[in-house]
N, C-alpha and C positions, 0 to 999 in steps of 0.2 A: 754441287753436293752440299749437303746441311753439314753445320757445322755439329759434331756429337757432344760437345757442352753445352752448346746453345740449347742441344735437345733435352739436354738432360736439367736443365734450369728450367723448360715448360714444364715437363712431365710432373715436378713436383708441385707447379705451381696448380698445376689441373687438381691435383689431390686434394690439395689446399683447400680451393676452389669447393668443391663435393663433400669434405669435410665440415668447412663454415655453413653449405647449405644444410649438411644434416644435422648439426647444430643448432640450427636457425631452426628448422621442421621440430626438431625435440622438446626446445621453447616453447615455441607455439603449443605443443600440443600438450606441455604442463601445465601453460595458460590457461588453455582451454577446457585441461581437465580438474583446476584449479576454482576456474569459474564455476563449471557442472558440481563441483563438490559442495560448493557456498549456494548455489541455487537449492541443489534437493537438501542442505539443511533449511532453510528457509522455510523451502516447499515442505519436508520431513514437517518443521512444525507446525506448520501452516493447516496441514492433513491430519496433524496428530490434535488439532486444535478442532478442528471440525468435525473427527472420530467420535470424538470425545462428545461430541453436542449433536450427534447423531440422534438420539431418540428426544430430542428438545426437539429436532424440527416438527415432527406430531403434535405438539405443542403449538408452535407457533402457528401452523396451520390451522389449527382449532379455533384460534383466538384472533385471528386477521379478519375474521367477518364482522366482529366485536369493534373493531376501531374505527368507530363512524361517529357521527356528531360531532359531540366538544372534543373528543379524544382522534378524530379523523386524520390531524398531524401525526399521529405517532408511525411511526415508520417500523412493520414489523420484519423480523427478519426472517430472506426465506432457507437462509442456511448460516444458520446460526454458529457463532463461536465461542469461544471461552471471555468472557470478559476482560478488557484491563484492569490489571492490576491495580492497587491506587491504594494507595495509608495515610491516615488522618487520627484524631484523636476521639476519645469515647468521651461519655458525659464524666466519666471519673478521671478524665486525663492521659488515662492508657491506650499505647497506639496501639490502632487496631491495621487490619486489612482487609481489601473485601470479600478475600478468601476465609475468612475467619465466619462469614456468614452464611456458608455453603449450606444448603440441609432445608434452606428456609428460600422462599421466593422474596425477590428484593425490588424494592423500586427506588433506586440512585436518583436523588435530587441537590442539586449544587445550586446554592443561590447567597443574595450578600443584602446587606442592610442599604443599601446603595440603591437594588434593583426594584425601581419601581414596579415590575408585573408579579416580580415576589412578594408582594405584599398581599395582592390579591388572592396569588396562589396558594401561601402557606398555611391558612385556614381551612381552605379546603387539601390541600395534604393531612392535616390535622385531623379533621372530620374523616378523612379515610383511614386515617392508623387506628381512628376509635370503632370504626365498622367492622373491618374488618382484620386488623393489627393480630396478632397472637405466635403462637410457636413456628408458625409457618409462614409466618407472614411480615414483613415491617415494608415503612417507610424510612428510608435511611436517608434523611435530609440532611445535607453538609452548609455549613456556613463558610466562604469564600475570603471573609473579609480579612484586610493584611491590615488596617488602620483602626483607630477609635475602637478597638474590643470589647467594652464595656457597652457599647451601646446595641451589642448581640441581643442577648440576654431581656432586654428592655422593649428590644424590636418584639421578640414573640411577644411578653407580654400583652403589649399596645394591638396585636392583630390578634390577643385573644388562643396562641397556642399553648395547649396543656396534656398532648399525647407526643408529643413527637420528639424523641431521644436528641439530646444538643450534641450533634456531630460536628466538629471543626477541622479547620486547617487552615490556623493561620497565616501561611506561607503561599496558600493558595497552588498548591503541586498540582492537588487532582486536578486542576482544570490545564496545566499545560500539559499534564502528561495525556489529559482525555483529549486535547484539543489538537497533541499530534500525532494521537491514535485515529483523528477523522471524528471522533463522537460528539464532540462540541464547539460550537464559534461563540454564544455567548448564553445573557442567563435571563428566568430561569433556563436549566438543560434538565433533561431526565431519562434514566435507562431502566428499562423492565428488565430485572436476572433471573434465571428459573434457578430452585435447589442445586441445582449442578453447577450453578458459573455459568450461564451458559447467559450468552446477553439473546434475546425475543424484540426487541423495541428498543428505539431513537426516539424522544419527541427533543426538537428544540421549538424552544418559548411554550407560556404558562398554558397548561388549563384547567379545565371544572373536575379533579381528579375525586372529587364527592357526587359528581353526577351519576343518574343509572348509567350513560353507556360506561364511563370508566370504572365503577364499582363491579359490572359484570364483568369488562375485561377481566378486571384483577383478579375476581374471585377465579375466574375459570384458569387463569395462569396460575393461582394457587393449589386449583383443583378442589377446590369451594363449589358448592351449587347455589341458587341464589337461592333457594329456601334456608341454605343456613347461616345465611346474616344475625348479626345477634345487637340489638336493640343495646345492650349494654354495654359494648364497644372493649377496647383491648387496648391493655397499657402498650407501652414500646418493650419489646422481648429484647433479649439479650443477645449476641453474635453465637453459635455456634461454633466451641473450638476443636 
């Protein structure tokens, strides 16, 4: 015959037992519903990001046939998203961001006094901000350098630029922040943005961004046709606020 205390010392130990496990299941599944909550914010912006750059991808379709020749590196995108964010300073000293420049097609270029292929390139950036530059349009070249800052300023000279707005950042942010966004490893680097924020194109390292193929990309990502080039060329416009 079982002893009836003995009995009655399992029976709560069983409870016990079915309690810690439905305890254990209840964790779990705040865990897991913890996890799902932090994934669809991600995902939420992720999609809210993409929404948002939904009629860019017509865009970028248009203009992917365009990126051949010297512009052949450029990587267009085929679902495009809202650009990184990234602040730096204007030619007057005031920070901008490159939200500030929505409304206008953008072509993000990061380079340093340092970068020998930038030398080559920022001429011909130049040459493109005077073609085709204007209300809807820039070349937004940033200077990278964190050392010898005067010798910015002297670099364009000496390669002969006279269109191209003196965008800085001393501190060199935009490139770690572009670098662990995926957008950049090194320099020059360049991002096509459509009026919306919307990034269309990756090129890393320099090219002939005054050639016809890259003048007609740009103009068609502006929504320029190539009859309206204009021989007298365009200062650097200002950000849109």
């Amino acid at each position: 015959m079982s002893d009836p205390n003995q009995t009655e010392l399992v029976r709560p130990s069983g409870r016990g037992a079915g309690a810690k496990t439905l305890v254990l299941i209840g964790l779990a599944g705040a865990l897991f519903a913890a996890v799902l909550y932090g994934m669809n914010r991600v995902g939420g912006k992720e999609s809210a990001g993409t929404a948002a750059c939904a009629a860019s991808a017509d865009t970028a379709r248009q203009i992917a046939p365009l990126a051949h020749g010297q512009i052949a590196a450029l990587n267009i995108s085929k679902s495009p998203k809202l650009a990184t964010e990234i602040a730096f300073d204007g030619p007057d000293g005031k920070r901008l961001q490159l939200s500030d420049f929505k409304g206008k097609t953008v072509l993000l270029n990061l380079w340093a006094t340092w970068c020998v292929p930038c030398r080559a390139e920022m001429p011909a950036l130049d040459r493109l901000q005077a073609a085709v530059g204007g209300p809807d349009f820039e070349v937004v070249a940033i200077n990278i350098d964190t050392a010898r800052l005067e010798r910015r300023k002297s670099f364009l000279e000496s390669v002969g630029v006279k269109q191209l707005a003196f965008y800085t950042d001393s501190k060199a942010d935009v490139f770690q922040t572009l670098k662990q966004a995926g957008k950049v490893l090194g320099l020059p680097a360049t991002i096509l943005i459509d009026p919306k924020g919307c990034e269309l194109g990756v090129m890393a390292g320099p090219a002939e961004w005054d050639g016809p193929e890259a003048m007609a990309l740009v103009r068609a990502a502006a929504g320029k046709s190539p009859a309206g080039a204009s021989s007298s060329g365009g200062k650097a416009g200002s950000p849109r606020t």
